[in-house]
C-alpha positions as CSV (number, residue, x, y, z in Angstrom):
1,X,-220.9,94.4,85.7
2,X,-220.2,91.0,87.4
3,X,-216.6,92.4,88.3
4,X,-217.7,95.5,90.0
5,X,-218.3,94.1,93.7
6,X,-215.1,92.7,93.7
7,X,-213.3,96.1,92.5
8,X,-215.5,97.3,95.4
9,X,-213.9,95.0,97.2
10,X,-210.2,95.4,96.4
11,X,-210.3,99.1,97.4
12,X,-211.7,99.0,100.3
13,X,-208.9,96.2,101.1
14,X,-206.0,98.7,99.2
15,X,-208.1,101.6,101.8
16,X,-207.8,99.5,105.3
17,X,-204.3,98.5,104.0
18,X,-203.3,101.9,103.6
19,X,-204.6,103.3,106.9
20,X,-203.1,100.2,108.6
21,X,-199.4,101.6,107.0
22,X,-200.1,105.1,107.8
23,X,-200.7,104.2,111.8
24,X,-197.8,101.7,111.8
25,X,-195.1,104.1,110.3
26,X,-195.9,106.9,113.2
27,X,-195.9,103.9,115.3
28,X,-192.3,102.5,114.1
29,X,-191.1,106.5,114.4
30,X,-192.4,106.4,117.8
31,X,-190.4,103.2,118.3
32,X,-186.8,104.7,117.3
33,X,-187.0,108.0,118.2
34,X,-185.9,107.9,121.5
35,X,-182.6,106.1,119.9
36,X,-182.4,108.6,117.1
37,X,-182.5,111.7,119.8
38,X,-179.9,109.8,122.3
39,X,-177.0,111.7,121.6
40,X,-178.4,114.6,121.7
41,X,-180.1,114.1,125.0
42,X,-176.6,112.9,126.6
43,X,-175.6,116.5,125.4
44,X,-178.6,118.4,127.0
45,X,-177.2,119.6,130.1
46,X,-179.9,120.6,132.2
47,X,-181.4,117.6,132.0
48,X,-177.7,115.8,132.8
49,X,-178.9,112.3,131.0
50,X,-176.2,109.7,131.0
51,X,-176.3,105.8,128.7
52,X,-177.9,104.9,132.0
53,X,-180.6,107.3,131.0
54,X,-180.8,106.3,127.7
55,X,-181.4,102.4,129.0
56,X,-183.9,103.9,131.5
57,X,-186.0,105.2,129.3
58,X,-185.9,102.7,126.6
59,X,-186.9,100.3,129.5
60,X,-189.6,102.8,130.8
61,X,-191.2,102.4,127.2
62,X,-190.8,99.4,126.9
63,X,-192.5,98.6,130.1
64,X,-195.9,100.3,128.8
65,X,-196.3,97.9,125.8
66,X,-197.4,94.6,127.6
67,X,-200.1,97.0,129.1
68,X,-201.4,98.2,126.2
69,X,-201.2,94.7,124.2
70,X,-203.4,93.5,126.4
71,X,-206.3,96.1,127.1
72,X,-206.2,96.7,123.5
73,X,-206.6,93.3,122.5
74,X,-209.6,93.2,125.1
75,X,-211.1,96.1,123.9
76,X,-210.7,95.0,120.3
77,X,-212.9,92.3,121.1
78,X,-215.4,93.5,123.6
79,X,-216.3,97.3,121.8
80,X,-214.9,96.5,118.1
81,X,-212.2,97.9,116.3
82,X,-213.1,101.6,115.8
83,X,-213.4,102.7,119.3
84,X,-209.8,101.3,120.9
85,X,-207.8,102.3,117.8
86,X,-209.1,106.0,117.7
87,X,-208.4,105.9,122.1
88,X,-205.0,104.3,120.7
89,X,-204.3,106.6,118.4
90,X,-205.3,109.8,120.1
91,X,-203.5,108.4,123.0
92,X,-199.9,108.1,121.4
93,X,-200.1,111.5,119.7
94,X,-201.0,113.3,122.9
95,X,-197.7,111.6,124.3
96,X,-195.8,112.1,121.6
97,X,-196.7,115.9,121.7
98,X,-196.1,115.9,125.7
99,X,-192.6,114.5,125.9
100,X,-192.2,117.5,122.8
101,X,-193.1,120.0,125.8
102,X,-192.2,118.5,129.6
103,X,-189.7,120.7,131.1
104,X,-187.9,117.7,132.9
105,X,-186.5,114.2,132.7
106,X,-189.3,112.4,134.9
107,X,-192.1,114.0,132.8
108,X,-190.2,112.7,129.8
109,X,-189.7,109.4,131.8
110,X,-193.6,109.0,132.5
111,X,-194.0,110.8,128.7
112,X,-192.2,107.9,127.5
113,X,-194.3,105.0,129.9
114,X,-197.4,106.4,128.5
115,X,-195.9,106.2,124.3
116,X,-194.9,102.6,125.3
117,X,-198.4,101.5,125.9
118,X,-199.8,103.6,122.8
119,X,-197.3,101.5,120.9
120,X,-198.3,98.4,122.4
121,X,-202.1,99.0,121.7
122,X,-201.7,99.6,118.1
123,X,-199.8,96.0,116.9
124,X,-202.6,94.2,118.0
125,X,-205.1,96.5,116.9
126,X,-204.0,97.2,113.4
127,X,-203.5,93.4,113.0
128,X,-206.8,92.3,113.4
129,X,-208.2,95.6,111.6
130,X,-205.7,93.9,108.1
131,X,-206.6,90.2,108.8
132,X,-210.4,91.4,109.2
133,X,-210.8,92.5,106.2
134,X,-207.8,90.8,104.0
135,X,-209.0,88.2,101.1
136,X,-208.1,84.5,102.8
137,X,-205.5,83.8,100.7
138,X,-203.6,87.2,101.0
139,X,-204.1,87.6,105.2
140,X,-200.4,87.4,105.7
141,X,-199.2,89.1,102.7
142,X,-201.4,92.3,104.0
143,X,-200.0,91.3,107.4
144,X,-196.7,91.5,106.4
145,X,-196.9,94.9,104.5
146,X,-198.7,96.8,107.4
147,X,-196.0,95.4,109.6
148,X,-193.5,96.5,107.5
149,X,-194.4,100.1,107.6
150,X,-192.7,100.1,111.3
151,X,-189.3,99.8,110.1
152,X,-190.0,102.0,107.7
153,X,-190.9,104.8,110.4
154,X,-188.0,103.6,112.0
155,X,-185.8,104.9,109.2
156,X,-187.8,107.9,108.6
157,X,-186.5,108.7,112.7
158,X,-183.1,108.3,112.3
159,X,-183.3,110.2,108.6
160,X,-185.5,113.4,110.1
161,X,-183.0,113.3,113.3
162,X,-179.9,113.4,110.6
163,X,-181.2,116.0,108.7
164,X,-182.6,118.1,111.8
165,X,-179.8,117.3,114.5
166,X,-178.3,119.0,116.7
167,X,-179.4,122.1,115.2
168,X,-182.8,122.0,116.7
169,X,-183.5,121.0,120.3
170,X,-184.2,117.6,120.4
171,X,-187.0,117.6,122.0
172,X,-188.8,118.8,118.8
173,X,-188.7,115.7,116.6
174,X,-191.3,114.0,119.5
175,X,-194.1,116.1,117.6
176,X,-194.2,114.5,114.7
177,X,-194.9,111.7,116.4
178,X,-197.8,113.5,117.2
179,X,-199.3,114.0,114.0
180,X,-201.5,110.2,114.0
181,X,-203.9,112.1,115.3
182,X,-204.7,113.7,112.2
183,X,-205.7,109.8,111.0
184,X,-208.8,109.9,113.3
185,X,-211.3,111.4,111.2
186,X,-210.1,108.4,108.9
187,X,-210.3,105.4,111.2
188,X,-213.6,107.3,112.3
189,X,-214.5,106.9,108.2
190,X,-213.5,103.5,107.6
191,X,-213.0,101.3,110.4
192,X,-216.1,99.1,111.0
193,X,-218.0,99.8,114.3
194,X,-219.2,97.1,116.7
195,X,-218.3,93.5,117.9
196,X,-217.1,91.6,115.2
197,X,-219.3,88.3,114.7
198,X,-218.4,84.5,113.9
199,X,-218.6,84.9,110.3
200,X,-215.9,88.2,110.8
201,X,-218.0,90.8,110.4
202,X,-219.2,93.8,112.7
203,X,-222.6,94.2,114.0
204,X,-222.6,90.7,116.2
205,X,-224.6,91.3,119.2
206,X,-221.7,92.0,122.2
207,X,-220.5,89.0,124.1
208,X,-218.7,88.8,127.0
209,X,-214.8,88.2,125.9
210,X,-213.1,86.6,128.7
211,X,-209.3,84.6,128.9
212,X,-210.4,81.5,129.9
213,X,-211.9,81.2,126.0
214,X,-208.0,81.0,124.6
215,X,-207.6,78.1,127.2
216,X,-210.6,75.8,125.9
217,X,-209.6,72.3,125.2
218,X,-209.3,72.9,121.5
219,X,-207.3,75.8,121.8
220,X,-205.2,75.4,125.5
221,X,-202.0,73.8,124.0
222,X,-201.8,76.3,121.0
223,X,-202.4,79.6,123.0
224,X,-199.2,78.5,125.3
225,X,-197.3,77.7,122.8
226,X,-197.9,81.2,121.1
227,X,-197.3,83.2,124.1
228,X,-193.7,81.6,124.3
229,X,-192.9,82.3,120.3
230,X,-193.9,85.7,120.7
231,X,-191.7,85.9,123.5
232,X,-188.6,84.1,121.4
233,X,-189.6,86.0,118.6
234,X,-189.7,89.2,120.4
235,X,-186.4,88.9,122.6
236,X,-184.4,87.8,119.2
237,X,-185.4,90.8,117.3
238,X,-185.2,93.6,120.0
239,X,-181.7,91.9,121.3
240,X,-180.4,92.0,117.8
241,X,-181.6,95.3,116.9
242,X,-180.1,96.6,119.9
243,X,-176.8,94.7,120.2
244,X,-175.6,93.7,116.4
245,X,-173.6,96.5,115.8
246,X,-171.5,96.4,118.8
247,X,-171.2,92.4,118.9
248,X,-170.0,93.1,115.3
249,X,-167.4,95.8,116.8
250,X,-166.4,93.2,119.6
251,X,-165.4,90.7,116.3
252,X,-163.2,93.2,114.7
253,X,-165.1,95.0,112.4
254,X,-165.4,99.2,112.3
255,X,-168.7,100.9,113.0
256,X,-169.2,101.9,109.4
257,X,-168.6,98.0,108.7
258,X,-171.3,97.3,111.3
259,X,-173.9,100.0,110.3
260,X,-173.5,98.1,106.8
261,X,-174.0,94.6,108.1
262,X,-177.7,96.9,110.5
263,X,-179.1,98.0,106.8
264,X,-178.4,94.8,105.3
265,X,-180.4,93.2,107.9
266,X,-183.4,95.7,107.9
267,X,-183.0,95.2,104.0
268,X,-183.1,92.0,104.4
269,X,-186.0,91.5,106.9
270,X,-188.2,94.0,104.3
271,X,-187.8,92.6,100.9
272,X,-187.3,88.6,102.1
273,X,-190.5,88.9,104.6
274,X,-192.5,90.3,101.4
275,X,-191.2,86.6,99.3
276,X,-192.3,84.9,102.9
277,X,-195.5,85.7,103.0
278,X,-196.2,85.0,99.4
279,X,-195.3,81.3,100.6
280,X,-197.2,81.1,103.9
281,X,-200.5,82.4,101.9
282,X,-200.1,79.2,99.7
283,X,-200.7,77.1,102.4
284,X,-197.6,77.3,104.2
285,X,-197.6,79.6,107.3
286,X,-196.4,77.2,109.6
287,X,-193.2,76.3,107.9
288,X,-192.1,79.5,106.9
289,X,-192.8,80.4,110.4
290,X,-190.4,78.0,111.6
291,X,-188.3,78.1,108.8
292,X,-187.3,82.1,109.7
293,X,-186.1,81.1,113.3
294,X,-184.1,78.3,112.1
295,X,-182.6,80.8,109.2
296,X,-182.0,83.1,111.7
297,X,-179.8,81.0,113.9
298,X,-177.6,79.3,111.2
299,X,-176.9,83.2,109.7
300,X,-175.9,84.3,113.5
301,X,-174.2,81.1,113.5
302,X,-172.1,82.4,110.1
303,X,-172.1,86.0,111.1
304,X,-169.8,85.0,114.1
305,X,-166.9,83.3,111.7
306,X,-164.9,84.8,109.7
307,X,-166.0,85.1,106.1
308,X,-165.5,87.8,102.8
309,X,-167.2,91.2,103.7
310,X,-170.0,90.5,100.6
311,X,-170.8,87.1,102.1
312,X,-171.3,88.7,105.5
313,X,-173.5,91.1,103.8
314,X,-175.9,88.6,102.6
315,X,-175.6,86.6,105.5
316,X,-176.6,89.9,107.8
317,X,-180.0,90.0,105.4
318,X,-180.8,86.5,105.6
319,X,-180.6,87.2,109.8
320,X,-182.8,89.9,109.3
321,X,-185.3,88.0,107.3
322,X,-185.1,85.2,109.9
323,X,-185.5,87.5,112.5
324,X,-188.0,90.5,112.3
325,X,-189.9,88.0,109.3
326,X,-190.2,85.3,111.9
327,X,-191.6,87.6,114.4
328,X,-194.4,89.0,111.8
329,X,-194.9,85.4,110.7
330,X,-195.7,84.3,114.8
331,X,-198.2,87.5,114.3
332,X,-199.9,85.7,111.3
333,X,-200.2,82.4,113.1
334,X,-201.9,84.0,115.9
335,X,-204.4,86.0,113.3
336,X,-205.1,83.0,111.4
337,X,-205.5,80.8,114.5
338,X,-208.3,82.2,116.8
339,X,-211.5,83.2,115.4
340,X,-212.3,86.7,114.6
341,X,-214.7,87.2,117.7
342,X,-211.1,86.3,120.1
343,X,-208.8,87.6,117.5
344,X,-207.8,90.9,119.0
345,X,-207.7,89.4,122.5
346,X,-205.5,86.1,121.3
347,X,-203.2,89.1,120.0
348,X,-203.4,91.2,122.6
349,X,-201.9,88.6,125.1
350,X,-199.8,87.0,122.9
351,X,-197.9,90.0,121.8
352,X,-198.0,91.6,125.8
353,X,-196.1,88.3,127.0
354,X,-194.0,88.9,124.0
355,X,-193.0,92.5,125.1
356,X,-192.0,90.5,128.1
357,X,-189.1,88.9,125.9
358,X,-188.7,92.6,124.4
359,X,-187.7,93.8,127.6
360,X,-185.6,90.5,128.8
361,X,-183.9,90.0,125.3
362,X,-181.5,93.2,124.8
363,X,-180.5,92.4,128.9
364,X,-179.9,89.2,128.6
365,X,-177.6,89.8,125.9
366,X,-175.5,92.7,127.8
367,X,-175.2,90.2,130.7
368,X,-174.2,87.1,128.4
369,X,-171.5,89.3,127.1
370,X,-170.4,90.3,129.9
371,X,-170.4,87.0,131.5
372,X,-167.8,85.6,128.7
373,X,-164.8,86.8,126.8
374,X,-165.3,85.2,123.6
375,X,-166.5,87.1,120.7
376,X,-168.8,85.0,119.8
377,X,-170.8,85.4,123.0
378,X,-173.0,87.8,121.6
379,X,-173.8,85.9,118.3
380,X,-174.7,82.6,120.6
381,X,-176.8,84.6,123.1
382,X,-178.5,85.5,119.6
383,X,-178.9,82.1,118.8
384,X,-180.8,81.2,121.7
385,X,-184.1,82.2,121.2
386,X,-184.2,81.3,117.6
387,X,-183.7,77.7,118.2
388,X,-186.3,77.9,121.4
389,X,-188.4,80.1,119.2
390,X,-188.2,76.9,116.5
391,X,-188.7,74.3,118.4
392,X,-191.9,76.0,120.1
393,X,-193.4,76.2,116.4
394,X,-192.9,73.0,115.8
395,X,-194.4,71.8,118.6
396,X,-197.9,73.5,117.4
397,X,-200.6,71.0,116.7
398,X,-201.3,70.9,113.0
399,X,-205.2,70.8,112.9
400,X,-207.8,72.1,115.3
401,X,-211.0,71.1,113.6
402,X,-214.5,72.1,115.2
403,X,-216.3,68.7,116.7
404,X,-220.0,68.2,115.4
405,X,-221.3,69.2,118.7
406,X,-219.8,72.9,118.0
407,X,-220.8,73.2,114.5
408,X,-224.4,72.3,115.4
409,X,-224.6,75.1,118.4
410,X,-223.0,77.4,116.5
411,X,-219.9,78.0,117.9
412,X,-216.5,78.5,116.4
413,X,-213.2,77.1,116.7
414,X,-209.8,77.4,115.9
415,X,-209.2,77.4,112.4
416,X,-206.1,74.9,110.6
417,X,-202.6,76.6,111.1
418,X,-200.8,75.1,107.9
């Protein structure tokens, strides 16, 4: 009888980690499927798209995300969980399904602005929904397998557009980005309603959230220092994503040789970021945090000399678990840092400055290439923000430890970040 709370417990945890999964694959689809329709689009001639186009729009989407990182994050705060993520998810469907049916490229432009912000709402959101209710010692192992789910509706994009394209207009795979909305009776079932309170809970009486409270004393020096790793974090991943295959090409290699060295990393960013967060739970977060940016910039390092093809392989998925690991580890340390009454807005900020490096990374990369001849231009333009991105989390203080004045009134601090 004794165990039967905590089997309570472990499936409502398996339930919120499940809906978290379901929200973050449309979300990942969402992500990828403006590259998965791209060559398609090129080919649509009324609409006479060009790469220009494709950039355009990839920067039009991107755009949105800071927007909704931040409201979301607000609102997370300020109204509870329930109410932003249904307005999140409803809001990304009805996108989705409009750039399915706009008969022109602006309305698939502004289509596109409006998914970027949906996307940008939902990271924040779903993050503090897992770390709300995750057991202590498995926050980041939850965190990390929600988060995962993205780049597995990533590959679900480019798989449905394989099967489906060019034989059906490509305008059609944008409704089943649609189909989230289908979740809402769920989140409407299970996601907690209400302010959550000190002790993490909803029901709290609602405050009045405001920025200033990630710039307290306590907490200044930590909050800054997160908005710059989420940037690193953020412009490493998206330029690497974007640019690996043809910095590979520029070295020598073929595209099939490059797509190789793409799954390896996602394969490698998967199944290592699983083995990560097993190790941050333990006590740990910190320095497997900075341990994945430093990985990540000794296996660019390697990627850009020249080595046996199996080596590069393993190489390519130790840069993906430095790379998209480190950026769901930064996540972590943000969720584990702030208190759960300014968790969604800590997130909220700190992952809408990071869509900032999003935007700037994949750029900054296309000019550094441009800029020099060398090969390995691309692979040290990678580089870059993984050792920033290190040296920012080591620079984090170690403890934040509430005075005796705060735990006598009551309020809450920053928790340890290990």
């Amino acid at each position: 009888m004794s165990t039967t709370p905590e089997r309570a417990a472990g499936r409502r945890q398996a339930g919120v980690l499940a809906l978290a999964c379901l929200i973050l694959f449309v979300d990942g689809y969402d992500v990828f499927a403006i590259g998965t329709v791209g060559p398609s689009l090129m080919q649509y001639r009324p609409w006479g798209a060009t790469h220009d186009t494709l950039g355009m729009l990839g920067s039009v989407t991107a755009l949105g995300m800071p927007f909704g990182s931040v409201l979301a994050g607000w609102a997370a705060d300020r109204r509870g969980r329930r109410l932003p993520l249904t307005v999140a998810v409803v809001w990304i469907s009805v996108s989705m399904a409009a750039a399915t049916f706009v008969p022109s490229l602006g309305l698939f432009a502004a289509a596109r602005f409006c998914t970027g912000v949906g996307i940008g709402a939902l990271a924040p959101l779903v993050s503090a929904y897992v770390t709300d209710s995750a057991p202590p010692r498995r926050r980041t192992l939850h965190l990390t397998i929600a988060l995962g789910a993205m780049g597995i509706g990533g590959t679900a994009s480019a798989l449905l557009g394989r099967l489906l394209l060019p034989g059906l207009h490509f305008q059609w795979l944008f409704l089943f980005g649609a189909l989230p909305i289908l979740l809402v009776p769920v989140i409407r079932r299970m996601v907690p309603d209400g302010p959550v309170g000190h002790a993490g809970h909803p029901g709290a009486a609602r405050e009045r959230v405001r920025l200033p409270e990630l710039f307290t004393s306590g907490s200044r020096r930590a909050t800054v220092l997160f908005w710059c790793a989420s940037f690193m974090s953020m412009a490493l991943v998206y330029s690497t994503t974007a640019w690996l295959p043809a910095v590979m090409m520029k070295s020598g290699y073929d595209l099939g040789s490059s797509l190789e060295f793409t799954i390896a990393f996602t394969i490698g960013a998967t199944a290592g970021g699983l083995g990560g967060s097993v190790i941050a739970d333990r006590g740990h977060l910190r320095t497997v945090t900075f341990a994945g940016f430093v990985l990540a910039a000794v296996a660019l390092f390697v990627l850009s000399t020249p080595q046996p093809h199996v080596l590069l392989l393993a190489v390519s998925a130790l840069a993906g678990l430095g790379t998209l690991g480190g950026q769901n580890m930064v996540i972590a340390c943000m969720t584990v840092f702030y208190p759960a009454r300014l968790r969604g807005t800590g997130l909220g900020f700190g992952l809408g400055i990071g869509r900032l490096g999003a935007i700037a990374g994949p750029t900054y990369v296309a000019v550094a290439t441009d800029l020099f001849t060398s090969s390995k231009a691309g692979f040290f333009a990678f580089m870059v923000p993984a050792v920033l991105g290190a040296a920012v989390i080591a620079a984090l203080p170690r403890v934040l430890a509430p005075s005796p004045e705060k735990r006598t009134a009551g309020q809450e601090t920053a928790p340890v970040v290990p």
